[in-house]
Phi, psi and omega in degrees: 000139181265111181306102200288118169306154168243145190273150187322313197263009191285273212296318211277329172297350188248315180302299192307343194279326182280345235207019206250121189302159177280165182288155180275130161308130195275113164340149157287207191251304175318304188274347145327301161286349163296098177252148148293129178298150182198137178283154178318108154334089171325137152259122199288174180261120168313307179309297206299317180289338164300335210242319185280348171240347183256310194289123167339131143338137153267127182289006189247342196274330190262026147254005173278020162246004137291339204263307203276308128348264170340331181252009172243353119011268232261328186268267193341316172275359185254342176281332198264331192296291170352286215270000155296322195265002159303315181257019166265341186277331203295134210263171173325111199286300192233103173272021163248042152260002160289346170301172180238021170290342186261025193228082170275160199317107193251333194312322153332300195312333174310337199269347126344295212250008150347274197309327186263000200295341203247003179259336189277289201292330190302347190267311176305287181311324165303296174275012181266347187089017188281346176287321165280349159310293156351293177309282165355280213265327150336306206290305186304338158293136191212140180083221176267120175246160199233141155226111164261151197092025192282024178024272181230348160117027172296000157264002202271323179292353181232048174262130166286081206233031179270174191301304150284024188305159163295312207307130150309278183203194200201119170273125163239106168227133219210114207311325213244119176295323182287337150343282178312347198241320188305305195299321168283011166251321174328293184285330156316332169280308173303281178302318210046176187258050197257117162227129345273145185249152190320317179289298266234131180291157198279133189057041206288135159229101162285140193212158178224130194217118168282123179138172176312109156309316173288356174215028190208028159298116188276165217287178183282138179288073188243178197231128168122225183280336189226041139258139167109349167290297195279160174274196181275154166264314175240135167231149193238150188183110161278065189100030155305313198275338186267034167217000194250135168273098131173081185267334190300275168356303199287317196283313177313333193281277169332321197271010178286285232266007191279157161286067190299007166244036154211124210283004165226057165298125179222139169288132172223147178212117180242117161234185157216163193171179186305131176279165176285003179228139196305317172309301150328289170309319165327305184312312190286326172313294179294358181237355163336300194279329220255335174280337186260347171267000139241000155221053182061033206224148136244120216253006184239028185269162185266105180286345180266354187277311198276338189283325204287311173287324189293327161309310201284337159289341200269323187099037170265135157289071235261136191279295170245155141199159185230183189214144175202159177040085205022040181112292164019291186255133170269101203232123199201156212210107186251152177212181191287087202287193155343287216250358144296299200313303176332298167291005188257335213226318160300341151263032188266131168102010188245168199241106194299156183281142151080046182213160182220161169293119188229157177307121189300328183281126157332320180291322209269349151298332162307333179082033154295312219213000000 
């Protein structure tokens, strides 16, 4: 039989069909369910990334708490504005309580109010500058010194009590014991109680004294021929004249205790009293009694009235005085006149009155020694 060709595409479709791979095994049903562990695809977070990159600032939260401030500012400064121009329209209740026959002995309430005395004050005084006052007239003592009226010692860090100091020595004397007592811990802190000490000029004599300035100021700590004879080269007095029922007295005391034989022995004086403006006084009248039962001052005395008589009986001069914070606060530099010094040189060598001989050491007001 004869063998028939096959045509070319015949044969090459039959080889690929023999030469053609078998088909893949199809999995089973087990192994169709069969996954591998694999870990989870993190899902990113929506909320948080929309809102920390995409949504706007709010321009208001980071002004509400200036915002929040401001108003409670604005209510505070609108409340103290109120109840000020309430009492300046409010007319005079005792216009004779600035007198000081209607004005009683209050001095006591210091030995009370001692302890809260430098927290009450302190703030004020920082921001009215009465402290540079303070300094000031402190800076300014020299020789033998007297500060009457010391209360708790709110003069005590600016006395020129250095190695090279002006300062001699130094009297504290104060109607209120408990007064008397803050003020020798002031300095004990500030110095401590090594005498004599490195910080301190070489013969330095501090001394605290409980009593009356008008009748108990004690003699100058001097030693020889001219003790119990001679004054104070400075005597100082902060807030004095508005707690004594007797501010003339007082002053007629001081310049009694002054050294009218050195011609620049001086009286200093820090007060407070009745202002340059009619308004101001109202004010001060109208809260007068109620400020002095509590905290022992009357703060509405006329202070130039009083230094001014208390001069012209005593023989004084007054060298500078000033006036601040609408009058109010006083300042005044008194010195020895004429016709004192004359009497100052006629009695030299007479055993001055109402004084007593007292201890040169400081320590020994202490109970040291």
């Amino acid at each position: 039989m004869p063998r028939v060709p096959r045509p070319h595409h015949v044969a090459s479709t039959a080889q690929r069909a023999t030469t053609r791979p078998p088909p893949p095994i199809q999995p089973s049903i087990q192994q169709q369910h069969f996954k591998p562990n694999r870990a989870p695809t993190p899902t990113p977070p929506l909320q948080d990334s929309i809102t920390t990159k995409d949504a706007p600032p709010n321009p208001y939260k980071s002004r509400a708490l200036p915002w929040a401030f401001a108003t409670l500012l604005a209510a505070g400064l609108g409340f103290y504005t109120t109840r000020l121009v309430i009492e300046l329209r409010k007319p005079c209740i005792n216009p004779e309580i600035s007198l000081l026959t209607h004005q009683r002995d209050v001095s006591a309430r210091y030995e009370d109010t001692a302890d809260a005395f430098d927290s009450e004050v302190g703030i004020s005084e920082t921001l009215m500058g009465i402290n540079s006052l303070r300094k000031e007239l402190a800076r300014k003592c020299q020789g033998h010194v007297l500060e009457a009226s010391c209360g708790t010692g709110r003069n005590l860090g600016y006395f020129d009590v250095g190695p090279q100091g002006r300062v001699e020595s130094l009297t504290f004397v104060d109607l209120s014991p408990r007064m008397v007592e803050l003020c020798m811990k002031k300095w004990v802190i500030l110095h401590g109680t090594e005498m004599p000490s490195a910080n301190l000029k070489r013969g330095l004599k501090v001394r605290f004294r409980k009593g009356s300035v008008i009748s108990s100021i004690p003699d100058v700590p001097v030693e020889g021929e001219e003790e119990g004879k001679r004054g104070y080269d400075t005597i100082l007095q902060t807030m004095g004249l508005c707690s004594t029922p007797e501010p003339v007295e007082l002053l007629r005391s001081l310049a009694a205790h002054l050294d009218t034989g050195n011609p620049d022995a001086r009286i200093l004086l820090l007060e407070h009293g009745r202002g340059d403006r009619e308004w101001v006084n109202r004010v001060l009248d109208n809260a007068a009694e109620k400020h002095a039962e509590i905290h022992g001052c009357w703060f509405n005395r006329d202070i130039g009235a009083l230094v001014e008589e208390a001069a012209k009986g005593a023989g004084l001069e007054v060298v500078e005085g000033r006036r601040r914070h609408f009058g109010t606060t006083w300042v005044f530099e008194l010195k020895a006149g004429e016709r004192l010094r004359r009497e100052g040189n006629s009695k030299q060598g007479e055993q001055r009155p109402n004084e007593v001989k007292e201890a040169t050491s400081w320590a020994s007001w202490l109970g040291w020694k």
